[in-house]
N, C-alpha and C positions, 0 to 999 in steps of 0.2 A: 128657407125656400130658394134665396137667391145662391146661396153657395151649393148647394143642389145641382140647380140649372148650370154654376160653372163650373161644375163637375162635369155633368154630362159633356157639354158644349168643349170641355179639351178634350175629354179620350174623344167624343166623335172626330176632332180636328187631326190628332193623333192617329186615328184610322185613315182618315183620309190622304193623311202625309203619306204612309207608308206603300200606298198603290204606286207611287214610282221609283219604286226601288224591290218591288216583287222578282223581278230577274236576277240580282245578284249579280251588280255589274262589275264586282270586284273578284269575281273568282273561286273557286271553292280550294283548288291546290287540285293537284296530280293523287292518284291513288288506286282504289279496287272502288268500283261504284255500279251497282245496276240501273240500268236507265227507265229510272219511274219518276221524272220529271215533270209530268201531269200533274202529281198532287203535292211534291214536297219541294222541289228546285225552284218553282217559277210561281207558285201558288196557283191560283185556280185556273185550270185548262181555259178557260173565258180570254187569257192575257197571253196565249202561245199562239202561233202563225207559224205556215210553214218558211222554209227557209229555201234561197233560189240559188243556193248555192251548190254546183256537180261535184259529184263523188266518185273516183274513180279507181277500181281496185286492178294491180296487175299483177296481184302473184299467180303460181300454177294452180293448174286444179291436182294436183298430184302429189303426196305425202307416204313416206314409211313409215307406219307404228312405229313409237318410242325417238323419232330422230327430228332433227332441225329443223324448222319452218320459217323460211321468209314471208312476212304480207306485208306487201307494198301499198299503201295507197296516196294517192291525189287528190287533194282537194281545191277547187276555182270556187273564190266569193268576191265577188264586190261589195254587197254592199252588209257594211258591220257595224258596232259602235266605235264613236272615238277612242274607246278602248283597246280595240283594234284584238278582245281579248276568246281566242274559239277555245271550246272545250269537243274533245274529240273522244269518242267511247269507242273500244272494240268488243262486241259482243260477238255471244253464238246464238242468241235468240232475241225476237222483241217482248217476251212474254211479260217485261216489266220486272221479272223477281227470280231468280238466279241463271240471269243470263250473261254471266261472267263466261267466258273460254272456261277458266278451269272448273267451273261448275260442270263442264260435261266434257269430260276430259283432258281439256289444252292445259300445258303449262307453260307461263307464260317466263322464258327466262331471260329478256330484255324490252324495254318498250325504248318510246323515241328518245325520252328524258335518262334514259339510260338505269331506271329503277326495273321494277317488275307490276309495273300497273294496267290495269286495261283501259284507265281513262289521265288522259293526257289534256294540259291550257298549254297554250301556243298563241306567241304573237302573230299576227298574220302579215307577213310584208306588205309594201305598196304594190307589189305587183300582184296579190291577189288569190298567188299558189302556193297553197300549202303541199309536202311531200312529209310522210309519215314510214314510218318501218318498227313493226314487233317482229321479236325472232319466239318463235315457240317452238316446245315440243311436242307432237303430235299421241294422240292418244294411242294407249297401247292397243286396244282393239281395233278389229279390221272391219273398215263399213267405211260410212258418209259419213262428211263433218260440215258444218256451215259455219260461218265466220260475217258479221254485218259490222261495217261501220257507222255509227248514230253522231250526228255534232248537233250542239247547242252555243247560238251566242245570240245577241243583241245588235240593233241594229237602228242608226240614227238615235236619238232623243226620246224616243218612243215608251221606253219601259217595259216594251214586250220582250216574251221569248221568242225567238226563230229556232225550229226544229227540222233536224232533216235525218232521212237515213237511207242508208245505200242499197242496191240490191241484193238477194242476199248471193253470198261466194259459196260454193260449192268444192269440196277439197274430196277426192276417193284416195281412201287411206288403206294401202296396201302393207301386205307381211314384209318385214323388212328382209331383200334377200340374204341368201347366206354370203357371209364374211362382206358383207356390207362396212366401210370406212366409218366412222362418225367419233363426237362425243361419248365420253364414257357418262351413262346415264347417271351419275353421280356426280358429274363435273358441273361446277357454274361458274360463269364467266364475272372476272373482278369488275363491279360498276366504278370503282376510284382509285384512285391511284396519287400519294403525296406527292406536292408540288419539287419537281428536280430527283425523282424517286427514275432513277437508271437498273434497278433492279431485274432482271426477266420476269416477264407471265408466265406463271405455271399454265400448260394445256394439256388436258385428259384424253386420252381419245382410245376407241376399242377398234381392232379389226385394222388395224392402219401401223404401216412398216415405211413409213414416210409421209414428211407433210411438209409446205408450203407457206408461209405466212407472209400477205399483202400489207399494208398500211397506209392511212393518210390524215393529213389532219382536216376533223370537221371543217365542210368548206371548200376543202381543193380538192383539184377535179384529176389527178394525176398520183395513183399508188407506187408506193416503193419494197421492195421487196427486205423483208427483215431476216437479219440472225436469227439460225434457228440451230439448239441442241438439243441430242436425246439425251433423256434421264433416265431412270428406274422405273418400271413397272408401270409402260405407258404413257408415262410423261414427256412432255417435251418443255422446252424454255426457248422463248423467243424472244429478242430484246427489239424493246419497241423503244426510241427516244422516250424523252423526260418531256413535261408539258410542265407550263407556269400560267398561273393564275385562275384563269376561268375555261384555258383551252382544252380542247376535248380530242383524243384521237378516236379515228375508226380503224377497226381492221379486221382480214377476213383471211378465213385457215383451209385451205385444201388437203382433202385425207385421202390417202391412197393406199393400195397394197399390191399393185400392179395386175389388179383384175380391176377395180373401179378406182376411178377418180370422182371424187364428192367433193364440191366447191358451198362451203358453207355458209350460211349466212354473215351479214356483215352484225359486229358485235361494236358496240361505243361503250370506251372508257374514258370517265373523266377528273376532273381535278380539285384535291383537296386541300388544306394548308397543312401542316404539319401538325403535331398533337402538342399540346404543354406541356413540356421534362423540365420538371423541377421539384425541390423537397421542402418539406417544412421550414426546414432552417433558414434557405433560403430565403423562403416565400418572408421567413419573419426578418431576417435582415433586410429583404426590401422596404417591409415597411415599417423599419425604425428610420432609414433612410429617409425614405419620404416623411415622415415626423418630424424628422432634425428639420429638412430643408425648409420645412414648414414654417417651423419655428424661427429659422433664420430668415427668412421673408417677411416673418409679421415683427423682426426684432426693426430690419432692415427697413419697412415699412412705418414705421411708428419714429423711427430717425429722422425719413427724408418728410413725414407728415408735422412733423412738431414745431408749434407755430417760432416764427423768427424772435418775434420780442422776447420769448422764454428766454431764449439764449444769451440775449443782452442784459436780461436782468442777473443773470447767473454771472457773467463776464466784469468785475468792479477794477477793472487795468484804470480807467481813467478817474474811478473816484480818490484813486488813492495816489493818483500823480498830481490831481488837482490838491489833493490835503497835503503832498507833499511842499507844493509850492507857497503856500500861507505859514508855515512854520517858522519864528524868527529864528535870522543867523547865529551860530551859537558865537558867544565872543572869544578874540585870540586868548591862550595859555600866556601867560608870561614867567617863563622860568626865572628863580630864583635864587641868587646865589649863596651858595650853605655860608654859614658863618662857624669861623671858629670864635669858641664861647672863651678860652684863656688868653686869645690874642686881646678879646674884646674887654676883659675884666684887668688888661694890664695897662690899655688905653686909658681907663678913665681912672685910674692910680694917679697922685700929682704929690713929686716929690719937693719939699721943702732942704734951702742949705742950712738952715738951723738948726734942724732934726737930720743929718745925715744918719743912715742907715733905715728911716722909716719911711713909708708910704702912706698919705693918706688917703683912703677911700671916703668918697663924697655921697656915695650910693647911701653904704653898710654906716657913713659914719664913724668911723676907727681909724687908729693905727696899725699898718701891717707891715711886715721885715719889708725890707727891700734886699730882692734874690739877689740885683747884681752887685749889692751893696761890699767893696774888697776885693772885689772877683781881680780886675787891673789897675788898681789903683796901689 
């Protein structure tokens, strides 16, 4: 019964933890989202408040089937969490369930992050103004389009959702006239570009016998005008400098044919590192590489770790100079001088005058001739 009750007593605790953290103050990531926030973002409608933050939309009311769309908007908040973390939706509807743009026509072919999503996180500076920009294509039929922006963030310590949504924008989407400037409807604009990559952008465009290309880098308030070459069958090539790191350029393409000038939306390109070029072979030579060095480290390591005294007992230099000093001196040689054995044997010969001509030996005991015996005599 009592592990029961402490059963019960943690998931209740467990529930209860998780009411401040219902908002998701970490973010969900950029993407395609419909805004049904009420039951699945923030949990139960009970824990969402509206938000006091202005919305303010400044594109046209006026669009051509099938061609470019800028929507501009502005957003003033003060007060958010110290996350400082807004989540911004562009929809065509509030219906909750497929009020994506392109769910009723839009295509969406850049948003602010520079991908293709209707819902954008953005940090919100200290000053409080957010400015936002999707470029779409406008549907190919002719009528009314609506366009709403919806944001969702947090705010203070609270746990709640703050929701808010804009009025809705009103766009009359007119037939596009004849020989109209634009994108070729097949063209999409590159979102990345490799870091130090000087190569030109390919740009599409129909109806247009000349074009213009502006540029700046995210940030600066002052455009420059880019190299621009025609190519083949509608193309053109503009060369836009190289970006490093995280920097992002913007830039914006004017189409002409000397009956209209169309000043296009502005388009952000950003930056990536470079891809991995490398082969097998190599990749295994590096890491035999790194094996060896390894092994030299831990050879290297186990040398400068190896205790002292080891070394001393390995080392016997003074046991053997101390044995050498105990050792007695050897004694001097004394050379010896040869002896001849017939000088010696004539030495101890003793001749008698009685016995001329004999020798007697004292050794042997005998008589022996005497050599010199007559020699001078």
């Amino acid at each position: 019964m009592r592990g029961r009750t402490l059963v019960l007593s943690t998931i209740a605790l467990m529930l209860l933890a998780t009411q401040g953290t219902v908002a998701n103050p970490g973010g969900e990531g950029d993407g395609n989202r419909d805004f049904v926030c009420g039951g699945s973002c923030h949990g139960d409608p009970a824990l969402n408040a509206p938000s006091s933050a202005i919305i303010s939309i400044t594109s046209g009311n006026t669009a051509f089937t099938g061609t470019a769309y800028q929507f501009d908007t502005t957003i003033e908040i003060q007060s958010i969490s110290h996350s400082r973390i807004l989540g911004v939706f562009l929809l065509s509807s509030t219906n909750g369930n497929g009020d994506n743009p392109e769910d009723n026509g839009w295509n969406i072919i850049q948003d602010p992050s520079g991908t293709t999503g209707n819902y954008v996180e953005v940090i919100v500076p200290t000053s409080g103004v957010v400015s936002l920009t999707w470029v779409l294509k406008a549907p190919e039929e002719v009528g009314d389009g609506n366009l709403i922006v919806a944001i969702h963030h947090g705010a203070g310590y609270e746990g709640l959702a703050y929701l808010g949504v804009s009025d809705t924008h009103s766009i009359a989407i007119n037939p596009v006239p004849a020989n109209l400037p634009g994108f070729a409807p097949d063209w999409s604009a590159p979102n990345y570009r490799v870091t130090g990559d000087t190569s030109p952008v390919s740009l599409v465009t129909q109806n247009a016998t000349e074009i213009s290309v502006e540029w700046k880098l995210e940030g600066e308030s002052f455009s420059h005008l880019a190299t621009v070459e025609a190519g083949e069958d509608d193309e053109w090539l503009a060369y836009l400098p190289a970006t490093m790191g995280d920097g992002r350029i913007v830039y914006r393409v004017t189409t002409s044919n000397g009956e209209f000038d169309v000043v296009q939306p502005w388009l952000t390109m950003g930056t990536i590192p470079p891809e991995f070029d490398g082969s097998l072979m190599g990749a295994r030579a590096q890491g035999f590489a790194g094996a060896f060095m390894i092994i030299a480290l831990m050879v290297s390591l186990q040398g400068i770790m190896q205790p002292s005294g080891r070394k001393h007992e390995l080392d016997q230099t003074e046991e053997v100079k101390s044995s050498e000093e105990t050792l007695p001196e050897p004694e001097p040689v004394v050379e010896k001088t040869p002896v001849n054995e017939a000088e010696e044997y004539r030495a101890r010969l003793v001749k008698y005058e009685e016995h001329p001509g004999l020798l007697w030996d004292p050794v042997d005991e005998e008589w022996v001739d005497d050599p010199d015996y007559g020699g001078d005599e």
